[in-house]
N, C-alpha and C positions, 0 to 999 in steps of 0.2 A: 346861716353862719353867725356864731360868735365869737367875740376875743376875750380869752382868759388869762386873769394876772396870772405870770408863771408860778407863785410861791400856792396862787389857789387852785391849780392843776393839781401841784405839788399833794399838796392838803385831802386833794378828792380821791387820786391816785393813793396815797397812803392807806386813807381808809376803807378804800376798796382791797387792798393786798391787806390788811390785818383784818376785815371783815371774812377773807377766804382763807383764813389759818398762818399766814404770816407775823413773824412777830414784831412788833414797833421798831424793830433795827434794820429787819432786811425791809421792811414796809417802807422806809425812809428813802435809803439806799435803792431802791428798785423805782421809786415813786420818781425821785429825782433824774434816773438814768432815763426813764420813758419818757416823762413827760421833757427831757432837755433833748431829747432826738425830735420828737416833735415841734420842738421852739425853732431848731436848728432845720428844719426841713426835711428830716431823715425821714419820713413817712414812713418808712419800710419798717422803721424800728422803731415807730411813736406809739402812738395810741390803738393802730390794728393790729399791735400785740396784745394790746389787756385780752382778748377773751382766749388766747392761748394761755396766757398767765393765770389765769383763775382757772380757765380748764385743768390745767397739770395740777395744781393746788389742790382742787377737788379730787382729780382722780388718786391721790395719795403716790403720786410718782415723784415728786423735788418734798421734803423737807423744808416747808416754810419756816419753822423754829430751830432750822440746825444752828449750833454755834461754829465756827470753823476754827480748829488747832492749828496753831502753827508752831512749825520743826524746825528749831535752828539745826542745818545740815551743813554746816561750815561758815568759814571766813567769809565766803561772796555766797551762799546758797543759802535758800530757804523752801522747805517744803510746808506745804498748807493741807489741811484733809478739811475739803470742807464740807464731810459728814453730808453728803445728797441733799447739800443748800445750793444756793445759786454759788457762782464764781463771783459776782459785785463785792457779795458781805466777806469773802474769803479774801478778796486781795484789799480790803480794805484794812483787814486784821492785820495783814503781811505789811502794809504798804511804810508804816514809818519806819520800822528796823529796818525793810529794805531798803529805804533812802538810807538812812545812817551806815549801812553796811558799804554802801554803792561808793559814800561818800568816802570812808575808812579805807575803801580797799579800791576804789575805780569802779569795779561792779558789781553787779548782784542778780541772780536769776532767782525769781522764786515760780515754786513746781506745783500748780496746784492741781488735786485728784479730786475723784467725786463730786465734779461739779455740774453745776446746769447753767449754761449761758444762752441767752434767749433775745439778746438784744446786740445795737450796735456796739461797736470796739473800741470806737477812738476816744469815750468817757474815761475807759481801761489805761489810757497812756494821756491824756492831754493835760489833766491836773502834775505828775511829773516833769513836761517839758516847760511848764510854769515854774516850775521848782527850780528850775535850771539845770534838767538831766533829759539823757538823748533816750527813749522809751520805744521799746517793741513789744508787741505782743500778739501772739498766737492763739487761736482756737479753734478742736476737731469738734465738726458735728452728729450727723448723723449719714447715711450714704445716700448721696444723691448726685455724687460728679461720678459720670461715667470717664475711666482714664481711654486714652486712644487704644483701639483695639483690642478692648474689654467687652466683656458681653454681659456686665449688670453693672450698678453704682457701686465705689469701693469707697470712695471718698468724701468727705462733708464738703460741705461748701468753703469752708476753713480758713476763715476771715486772718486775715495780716494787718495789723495797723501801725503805724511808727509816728514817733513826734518828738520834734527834737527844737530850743530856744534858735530865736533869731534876732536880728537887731531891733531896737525898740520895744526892747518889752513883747515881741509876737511869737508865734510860736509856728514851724510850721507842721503840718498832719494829718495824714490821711488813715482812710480806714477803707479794704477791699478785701472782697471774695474771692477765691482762687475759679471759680467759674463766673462764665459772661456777665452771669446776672444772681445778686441777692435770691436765697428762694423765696424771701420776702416781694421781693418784686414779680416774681413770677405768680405768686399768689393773688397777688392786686392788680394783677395784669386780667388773670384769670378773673374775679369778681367784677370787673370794671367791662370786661368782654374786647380786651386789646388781644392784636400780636404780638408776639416775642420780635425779636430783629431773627436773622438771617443767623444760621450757627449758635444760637442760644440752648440748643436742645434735640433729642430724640423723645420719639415715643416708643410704648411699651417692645415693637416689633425691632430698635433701632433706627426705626427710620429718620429724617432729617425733620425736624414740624418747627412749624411758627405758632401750633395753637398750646398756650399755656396749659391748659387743662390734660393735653395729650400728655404733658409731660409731668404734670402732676399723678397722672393715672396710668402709673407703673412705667413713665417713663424716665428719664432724665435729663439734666443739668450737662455742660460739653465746660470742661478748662478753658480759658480764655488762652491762648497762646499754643494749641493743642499739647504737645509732648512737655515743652515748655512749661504751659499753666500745672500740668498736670506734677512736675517733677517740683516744683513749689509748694501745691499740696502732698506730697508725697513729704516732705522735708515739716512740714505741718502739723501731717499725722505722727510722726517721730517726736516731735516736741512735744508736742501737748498731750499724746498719749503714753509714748514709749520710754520718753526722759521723766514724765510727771506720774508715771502710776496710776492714769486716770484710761478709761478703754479708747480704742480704735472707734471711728466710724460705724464701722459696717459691723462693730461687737455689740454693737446698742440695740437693746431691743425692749418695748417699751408696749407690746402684745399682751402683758397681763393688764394693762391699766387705761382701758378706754379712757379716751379725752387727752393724754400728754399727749405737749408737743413740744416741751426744751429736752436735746439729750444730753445725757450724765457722761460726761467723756472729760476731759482734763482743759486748761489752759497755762501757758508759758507766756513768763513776762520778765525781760531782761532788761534792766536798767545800769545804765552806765555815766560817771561822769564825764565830759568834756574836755574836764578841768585839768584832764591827765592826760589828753592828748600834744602833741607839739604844736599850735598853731600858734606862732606868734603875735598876730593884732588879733587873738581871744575869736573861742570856737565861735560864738552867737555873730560877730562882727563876719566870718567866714560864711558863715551860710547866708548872712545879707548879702555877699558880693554874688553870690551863687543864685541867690534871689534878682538879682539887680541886673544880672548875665542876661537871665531869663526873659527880663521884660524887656530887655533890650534887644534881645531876640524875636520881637513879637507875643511872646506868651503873657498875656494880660492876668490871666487868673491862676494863683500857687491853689497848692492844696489846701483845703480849708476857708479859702476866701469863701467861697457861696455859705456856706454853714455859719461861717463869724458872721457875715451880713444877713443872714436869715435870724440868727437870736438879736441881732442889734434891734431889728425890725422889731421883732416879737416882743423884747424888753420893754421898747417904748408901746409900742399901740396895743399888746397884748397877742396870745396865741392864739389863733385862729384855728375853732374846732366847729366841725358841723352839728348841728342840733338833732343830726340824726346820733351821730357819734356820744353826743352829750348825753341823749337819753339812753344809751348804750351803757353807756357806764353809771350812772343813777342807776339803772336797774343790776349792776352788779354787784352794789350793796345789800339788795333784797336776795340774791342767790341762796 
């Protein structure tokens, strides 16, 4: 094990995503999205993404040099086509009009199509609740939640994340999958040689398994909340594909191009200010009392606490990556 200053992660990651056809802007922008999931303890979505990311790059399935358009679509709407680049470089394009919009008018949805997201969600919305706006965002992926009473996957795993100012300058947010488990985590589960918990999954026949691989190998992902989880993604897939112009889940198909593994489906990101709401001792002051309910309640840890304190950790002593890992990616500058 080593620990890596986060700006020279930053640095390695870069030149690894422009060394595999990415240009110095999404190389930036993606460099910083992975290696801050990894600072932050997101494993799922740090660094045992890169060889999915250079995989898809190589197989000519995402657009590492797309530039993303954006469509002023009204007062509070924005549409983005971001040209079969990632979704990062696309809502970045979007991201100042849309505050300025959000701010002009209360809110603002931008719709973005043609995208490839491949990483965690809450980078998508956490720099806004910093800004002092309450931020959602949506993403369909590829099909792997089987809905209840379905008899194959319909649905992505269709991450939701929200982040909204609180007292002191904090913010609070989270980032989840409409099924039990990331299929990030089912995959690390899968190479690590763990069990799923209890209800995480079928395999290829439907049946119930704890063995990740089962589920990997023509099986599936189960909604977490069954009818529940599942009517969540179902409201998911409607955003981020059918509002944004970008495909469904289960329309993705990525059969001509060995090696991808981000799919091209759309995400929805709705920003709103606070500022236009009625609270009179001021929105951030109300969600501290709502914070402060909580811990009083027993609930010791908000959303985001583990992640704030895993990059505090990692800012100061460095990010800790295995030297197997290390040489993992060294070698994917030579690809």
């Amino acid at each position: 094990m080593t620990h890596m200053d986060f700006d020279a992660l930053v640095a390695l990651l870069t030149r690894i995503f422009i060394a595999n056809g990415a240009s110095a802007m999404v190389a930036d922008i993606l460099a910083r999205n992975c290696a801050g999931a990894e600072r932050d303890g997101a494993m799922s979505h740090g660094l045992f993404r890169m060889p999915g990311y250079v995989a898809t790059l190589q197989s000519g399935w995402v657009d590492g040099l797309a530039e993303p358009v954006v469509e002023d679509g009204g007062a509070s709407f924005l549409r983005v086509d971001a040209a079969n680049g990632f979704a990062q470089p696309a809502l970045a394009a979007a991201a100042p009009l849309a505050m300025e919009k959000a701010r002009a008018t209360g809110a603002c949805v931008v719709a973005i199509r043609r995208s490839h997201h491949f990483a965690a969600l809450w980078p998508d919305v956490e720099p806004f609740a910093e800004a002092g706006l309450v931020a959602i965002a949506m993403v369909d992926s590829m099909a792997v939640v089987v809905p209840p009473g379905a008899r194959k996957p319909v649905y992505g795993t269709n991450p939701l994340a929200f982040a909204a100012p609180r007292g002191g300058e904090k913010i609070v947010v989270f980032d989840q999958a409409v099924s039990v488990l990331a299929h990030g985590d089912v995959q690390i589960a899968a190479r690590e040689g763990h069990d799923l918990p209890e209800g995480a999954g079928v395999d290829a026949a439907g049946r119930p398994t704890r063995d990740p691989r089962a589920v990997l190998d023509g099986g599936a992902l189960l909604p977490f909340g069954g009818h529940k989880g599942a009517a969540i993604a179902m409201m998911i897939e409607i955003m981020a594909a059918a509002l944004t112009g970008g495909l469904y889940s289960h329309e993705v198909d990525w059969s001509a191009h060995p090696g991808a593994q981000t799919p091209c489906t759309g995400e929805c990101v709705i920003l709103i200010d606070p500022a236009r709401g009625g609270s009179a001792a001021g929105f951030a002051a109300r969600v501290e009392q709502l914070v402060e309910a909580l811990r009083a309640a027993g609930q010791e840890r908000m959303p985001g606490d583990r992640r704030f304190a895993a990059r505090e950790k990692a800012l100061r002593d460095g990010v800790a990556v295995h030297a197997e890992m290390l040489a993992q990616l060294e070698g994917m500058l030579r690809t």
